[in-house]
N, C-alpha and C positions, 0 to 999 in steps of 0.2 A: 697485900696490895698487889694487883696485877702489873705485870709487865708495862701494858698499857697505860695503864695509870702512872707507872713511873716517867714510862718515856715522855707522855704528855708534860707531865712536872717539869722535865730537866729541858725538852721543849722550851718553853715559859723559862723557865730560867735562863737558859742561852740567848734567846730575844730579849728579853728583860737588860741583862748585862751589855750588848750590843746598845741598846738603848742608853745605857750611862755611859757606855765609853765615846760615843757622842754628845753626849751631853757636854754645854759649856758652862750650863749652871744648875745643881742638884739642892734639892733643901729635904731636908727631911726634919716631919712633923707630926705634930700630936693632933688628927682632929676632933679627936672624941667627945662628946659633950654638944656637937652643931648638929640642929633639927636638921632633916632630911630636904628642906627647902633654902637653909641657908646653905648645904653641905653644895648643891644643885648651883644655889648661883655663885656662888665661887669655883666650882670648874667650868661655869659659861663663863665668868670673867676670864680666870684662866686660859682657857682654851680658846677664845676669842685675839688672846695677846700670842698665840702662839708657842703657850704651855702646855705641859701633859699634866696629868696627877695619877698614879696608881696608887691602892691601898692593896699593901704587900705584908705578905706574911714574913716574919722576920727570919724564919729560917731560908725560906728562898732568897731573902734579901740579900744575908750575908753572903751565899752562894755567885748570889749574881755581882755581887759587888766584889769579890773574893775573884770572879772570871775577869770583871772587866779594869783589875788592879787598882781598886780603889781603897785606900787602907787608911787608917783613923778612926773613921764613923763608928765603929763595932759596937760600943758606948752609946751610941742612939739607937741602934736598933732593938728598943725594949720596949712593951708594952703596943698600943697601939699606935700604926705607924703608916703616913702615907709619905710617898714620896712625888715633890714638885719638881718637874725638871724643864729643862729646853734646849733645844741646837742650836738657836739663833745665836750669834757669836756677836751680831749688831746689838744684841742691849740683852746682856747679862742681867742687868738691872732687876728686869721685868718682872720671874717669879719672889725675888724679895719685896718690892710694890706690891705686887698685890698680897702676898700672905702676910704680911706685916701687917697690913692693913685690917685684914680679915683677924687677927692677931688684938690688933688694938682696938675693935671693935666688940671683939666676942672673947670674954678672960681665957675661956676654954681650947684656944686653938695655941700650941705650943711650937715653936720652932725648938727643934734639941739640936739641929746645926747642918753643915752641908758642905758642901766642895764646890769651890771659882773655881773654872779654868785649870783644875785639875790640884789643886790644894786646895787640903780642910781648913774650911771654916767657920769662926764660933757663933752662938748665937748674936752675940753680940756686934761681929763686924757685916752680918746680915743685915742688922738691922741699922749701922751706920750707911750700907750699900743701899738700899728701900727708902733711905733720905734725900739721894741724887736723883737728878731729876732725870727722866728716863730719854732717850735718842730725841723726842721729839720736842719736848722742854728743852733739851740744853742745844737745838738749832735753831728753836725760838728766839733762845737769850741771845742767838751768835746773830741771828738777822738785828736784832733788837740794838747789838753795839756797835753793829756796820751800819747804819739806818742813823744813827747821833748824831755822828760829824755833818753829815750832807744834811740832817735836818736843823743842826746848829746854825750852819752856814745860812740855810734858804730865811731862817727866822732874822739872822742878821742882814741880809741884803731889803727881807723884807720893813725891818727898821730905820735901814737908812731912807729905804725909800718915802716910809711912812715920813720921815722928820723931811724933808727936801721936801715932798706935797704941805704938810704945811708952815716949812719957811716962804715957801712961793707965793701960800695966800696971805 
């Protein structure tokens, strides 16, 4: 292997690992088994919520994860392996939503696990995180419990008013 070729490699690795040590939420997964066209619209969903996804070779992987002090996961990097990630720190949520999703739609899409906010985590508490509702759902709910009392109140003024029209008639 040329020179070249290495340095491009370790390149790629060095950006790679900068990329997870930013990262607030990391999942790494199995997508092997998804047509080329569902593979397509799950990184347009993805990448539309303002996720990445690379498919990474697992020796770069551990490399890059190895720079960017990320330790646990070694145990998933086996077999075929993409990795989901994101910056946004506002809704960690998001690549659990969607790969879970993608997950319980299609048997063949495997989450083997991932790192919150800088601790590993199992598949499992993945897929309790992909059950919360994501930044804009749980603002919804918050308008929705502010919005009760004042529309409680207006229903009760508007009853009293109702029975006084027609005690008057």
């Amino acid at each position: 292997m040329s020179k070249a070729a290495i340095a491009e490699k370790e390149k790629f690795v060095d950006a790679f690992a900068e990329d997870l040590k930013a990262a607030k939420a990391i999942l790494v997964i199995n997508y092997l088994g998804l047509t080329v066209e569902e593979v397509t619209n799950m990184r347009k969903e993805l990448r539309d919520n303002g996720v990445k996804m690379k498919v990474v070779k697992n020796t770069y992987l551990r490399r890059a994860a190895a720079k960017a002090g990320i330790e646990g996961l070694e145990d998933t990097f086996v077999g075929p392996t993409a990795v989901v990630y994101t910056d946004n720190a506002d809704d960690i949520t998001e690549p659990a939503r969607i790969v879970s999703k993608y997950e319980d739609d299609f048997d063949v899409i495997d989450i083997k696990g991932g790192v919150l906010e800088g601790k590993v985590t199992s598949k499992e508490d993945i897929k309790a995180l992909a059950a919360i509702p994501g930044r804009e759902g749980l603002l919804s709910m918050l308008v929705s419990v502010l919005q009760a009392p004042v529309r409680n109140v207006a229903y009760a003024i508007n009853a009293v008013a109702d029975s006084k029209d027609e005690s008057a008639e």
